[in-house]
C-alpha positions in Angstrom: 5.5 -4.9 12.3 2.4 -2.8 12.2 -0.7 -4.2 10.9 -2.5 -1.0 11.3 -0.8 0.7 9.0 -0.9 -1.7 6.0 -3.7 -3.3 3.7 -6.5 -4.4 4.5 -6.7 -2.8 8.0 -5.3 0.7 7.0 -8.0 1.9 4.4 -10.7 -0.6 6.2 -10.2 2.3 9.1 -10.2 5.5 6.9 -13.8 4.4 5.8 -14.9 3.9 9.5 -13.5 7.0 10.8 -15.3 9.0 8.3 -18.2 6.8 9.1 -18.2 7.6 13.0 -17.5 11.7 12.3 -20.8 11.8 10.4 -22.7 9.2 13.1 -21.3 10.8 15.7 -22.5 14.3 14.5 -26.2 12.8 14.4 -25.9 11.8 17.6 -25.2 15.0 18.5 -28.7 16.1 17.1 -30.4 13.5 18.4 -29.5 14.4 22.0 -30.0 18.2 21.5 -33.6 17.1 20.8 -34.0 15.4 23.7 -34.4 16.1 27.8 -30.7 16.6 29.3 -31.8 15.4 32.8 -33.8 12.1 31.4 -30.3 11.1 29.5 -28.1 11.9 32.5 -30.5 9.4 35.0 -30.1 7.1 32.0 -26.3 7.4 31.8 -25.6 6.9 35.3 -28.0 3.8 35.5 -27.6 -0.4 35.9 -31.0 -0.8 34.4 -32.3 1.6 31.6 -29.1 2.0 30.0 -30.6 -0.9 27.5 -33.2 2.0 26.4 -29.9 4.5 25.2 -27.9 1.6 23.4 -31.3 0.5 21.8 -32.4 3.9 20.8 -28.9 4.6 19.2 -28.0 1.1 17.9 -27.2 2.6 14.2 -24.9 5.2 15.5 -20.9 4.4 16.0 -20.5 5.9 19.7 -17.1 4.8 19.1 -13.4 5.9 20.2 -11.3 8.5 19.0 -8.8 7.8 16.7 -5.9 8.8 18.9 -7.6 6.2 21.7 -7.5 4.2 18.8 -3.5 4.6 18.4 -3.2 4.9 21.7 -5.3 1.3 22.4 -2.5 -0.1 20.0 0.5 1.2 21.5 -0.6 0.1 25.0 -1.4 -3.7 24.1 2.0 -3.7 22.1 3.9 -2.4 25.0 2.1 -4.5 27.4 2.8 -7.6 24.7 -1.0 -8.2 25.4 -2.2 -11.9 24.0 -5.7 -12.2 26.0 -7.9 -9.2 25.4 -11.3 -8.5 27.3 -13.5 -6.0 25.9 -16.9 -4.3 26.9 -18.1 -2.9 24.1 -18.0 -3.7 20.6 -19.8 -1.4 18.6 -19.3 -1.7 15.0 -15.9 -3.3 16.0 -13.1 -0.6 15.8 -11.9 0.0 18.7 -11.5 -4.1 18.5 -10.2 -4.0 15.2 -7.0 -1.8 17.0 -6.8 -4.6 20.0 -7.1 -7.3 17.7 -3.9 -6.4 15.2 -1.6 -5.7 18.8 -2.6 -9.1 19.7 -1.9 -10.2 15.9 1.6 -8.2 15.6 2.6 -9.5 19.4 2.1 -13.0 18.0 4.0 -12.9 15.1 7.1 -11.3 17.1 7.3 -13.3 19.7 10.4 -14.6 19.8 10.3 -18.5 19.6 11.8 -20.7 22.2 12.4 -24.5 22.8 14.4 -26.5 20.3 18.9 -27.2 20.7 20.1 -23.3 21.4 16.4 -21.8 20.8 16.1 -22.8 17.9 13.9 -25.1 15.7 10.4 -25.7 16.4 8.3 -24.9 19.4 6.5 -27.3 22.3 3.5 -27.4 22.4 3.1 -25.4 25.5 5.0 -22.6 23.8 2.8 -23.1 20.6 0.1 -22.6 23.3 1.2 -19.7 24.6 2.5 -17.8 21.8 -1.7 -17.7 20.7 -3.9 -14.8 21.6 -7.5 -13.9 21.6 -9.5 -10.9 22.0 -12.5 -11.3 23.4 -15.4 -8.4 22.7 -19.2 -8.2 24.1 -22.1 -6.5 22.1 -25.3 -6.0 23.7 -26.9 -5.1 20.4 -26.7 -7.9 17.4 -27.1 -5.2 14.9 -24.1 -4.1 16.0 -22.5 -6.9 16.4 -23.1 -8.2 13.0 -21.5 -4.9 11.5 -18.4 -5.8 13.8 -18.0 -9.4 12.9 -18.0 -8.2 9.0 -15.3 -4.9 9.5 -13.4 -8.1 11.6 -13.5 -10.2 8.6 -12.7 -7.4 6.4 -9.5 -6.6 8.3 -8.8 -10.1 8.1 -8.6 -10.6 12.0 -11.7 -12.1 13.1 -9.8 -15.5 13.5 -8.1 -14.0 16.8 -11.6 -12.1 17.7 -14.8 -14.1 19.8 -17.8 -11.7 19.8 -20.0 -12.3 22.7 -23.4 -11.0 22.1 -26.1 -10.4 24.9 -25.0 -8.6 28.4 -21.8 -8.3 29.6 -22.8 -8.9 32.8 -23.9 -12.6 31.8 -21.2 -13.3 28.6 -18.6 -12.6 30.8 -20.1 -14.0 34.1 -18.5 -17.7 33.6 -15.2 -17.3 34.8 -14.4 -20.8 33.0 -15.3 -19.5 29.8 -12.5 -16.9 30.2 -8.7 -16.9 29.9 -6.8 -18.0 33.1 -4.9 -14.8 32.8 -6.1 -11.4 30.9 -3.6 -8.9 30.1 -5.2 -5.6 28.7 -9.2 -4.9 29.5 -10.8 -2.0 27.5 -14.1 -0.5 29.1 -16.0 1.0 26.4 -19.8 -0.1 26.8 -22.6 1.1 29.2 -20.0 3.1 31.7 -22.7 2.4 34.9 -21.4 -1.1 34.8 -18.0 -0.7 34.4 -17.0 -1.5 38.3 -19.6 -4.2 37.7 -17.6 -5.7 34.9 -14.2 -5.2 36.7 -15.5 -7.2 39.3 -16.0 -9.8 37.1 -13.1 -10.3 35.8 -10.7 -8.8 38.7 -9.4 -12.4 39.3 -8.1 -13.1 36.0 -5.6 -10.2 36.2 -2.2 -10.0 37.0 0.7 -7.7 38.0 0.6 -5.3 35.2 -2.6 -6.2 33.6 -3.6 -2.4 31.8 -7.5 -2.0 32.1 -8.5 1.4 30.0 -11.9 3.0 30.4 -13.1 5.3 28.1 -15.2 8.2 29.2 -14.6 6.7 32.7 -15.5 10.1 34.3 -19.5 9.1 33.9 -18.7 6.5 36.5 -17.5 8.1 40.0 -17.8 4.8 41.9 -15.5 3.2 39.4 -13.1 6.0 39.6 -13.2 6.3 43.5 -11.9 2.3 42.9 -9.6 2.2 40.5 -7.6 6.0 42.2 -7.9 4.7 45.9 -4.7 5.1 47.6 -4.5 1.7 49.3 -6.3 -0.2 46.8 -4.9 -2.9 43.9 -4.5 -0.4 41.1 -2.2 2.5 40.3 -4.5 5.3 37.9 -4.9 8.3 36.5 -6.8 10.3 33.7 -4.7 10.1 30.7 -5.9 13.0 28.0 -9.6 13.9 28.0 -11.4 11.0 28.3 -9.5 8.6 29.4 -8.7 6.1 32.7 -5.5 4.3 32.8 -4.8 1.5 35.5 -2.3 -1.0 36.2 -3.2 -3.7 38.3 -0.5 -4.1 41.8 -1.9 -7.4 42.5 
């Protein structure tokens, strides 16, 4: 089962992709116009990065579509269920979470019943549900998620979290007891910040992804220590990889 490849989801992501080439090539305009040195301060700060996701808030900023593919194949290998996302954009990279989640649901393979068979318990009902939970700083943005969501028909397995990260995603009881995929893909100063957050809620094999990781050293330096809780390494161009030892 692959719901990326079929209706609605299929030509839903055909229209986006050609949507974020041409935004992402306006971008690329915009910051030829504008002082190098101001952007990189900007980049690599906890505070003003509100100015750069404000100034662009029409513009995709979004993830390749191989990361895309990649995003997929990860979450189904993984059998991922409980998604945490920072970073929604106009929703595709969540739109690629969200149908792994969907497609690992629908395969599970039911237990409880004589032999296996018949219906589930309510504890495996219960666990055979998923959720991907995304945060948006900008609601612009995170209105144009919610409807390519609905459009894809998978907005029923999707919570968009709008404000900062840093305070959606603070309340460790509003988040699942266990996550098993993270994808960092929002302001990348604040990506150690938001591992922190949620560092608790992993477990031994949890896959946390960060995109464009390499405009965050200090997360890095965490993530590749030699005696530390993750195994990692760059995966393609832009691209962190981890698996969390526990």
């Amino acid at each position: 089962m692959n719901t990326l490849s079929q209706a609605p989801v299929a030509p839903l992501l055909e229209r986006l992709w050609v949507e974020a080439d041409a935004s992402k090539k306006e971008a690329m305009e915009a910051l030829a116009k504008e002082d190098k040195e101001h952007w990189k301060q900007i980049m690599k700060s906890k505070t003003a990065y509100v100015e750069l996701y404000t100034r662009f808030k029409n513009l995709y900023l979004s993830i390749s579509p191989e990361t895309g593919k990649l995003l997929y194949m990860l979450a189904r290998t993984a059998g991922a269920r409980h998604v945490v996302e920072f970073g929604t954009s106009f929703g595709v990279s969540t739109i690629h979470l969200a149908a792994a989640v969907r497609d690992n649901i629908a395969t599970a393979t039911p237990t409880g019943g004589k032999g296996g068979e018949g219906g589930e318990s309510s504890d495996n009902s219960q666990k055979h549900q998923g959720k991907v939970i995304t945060t948006e700083f900008e609601p612009s943005k995170a209105a144009r998620a919610r409807a390519n969501l609905t459009e894809a028909g998978l907005i029923d397995i999707v919570e968009i979290r709008e404000g900062d990260a840093l305070q959606t995603l603070g309340n460790k009881a509003d988040l699942p007891p266990a996550i098993d995929l993270v994808l960092l893909d929002g302001a990348k100063s604040l990506y150690l910040d938001i591992l922190n957050l949620i560092q608790d809620r992993l477990h031994v094999g949890s896959m946390v992804i960060a995109d464009n990781a390499n405009s965050c050293a200090e997360y890095v330096d965490y993530v590749r220590a030699p005696k530390g809780r993750f195994m990692s390494l760059p995966f393609a161009k832009d691209v962190e990889l981890s698996v969390f030892l526990g």
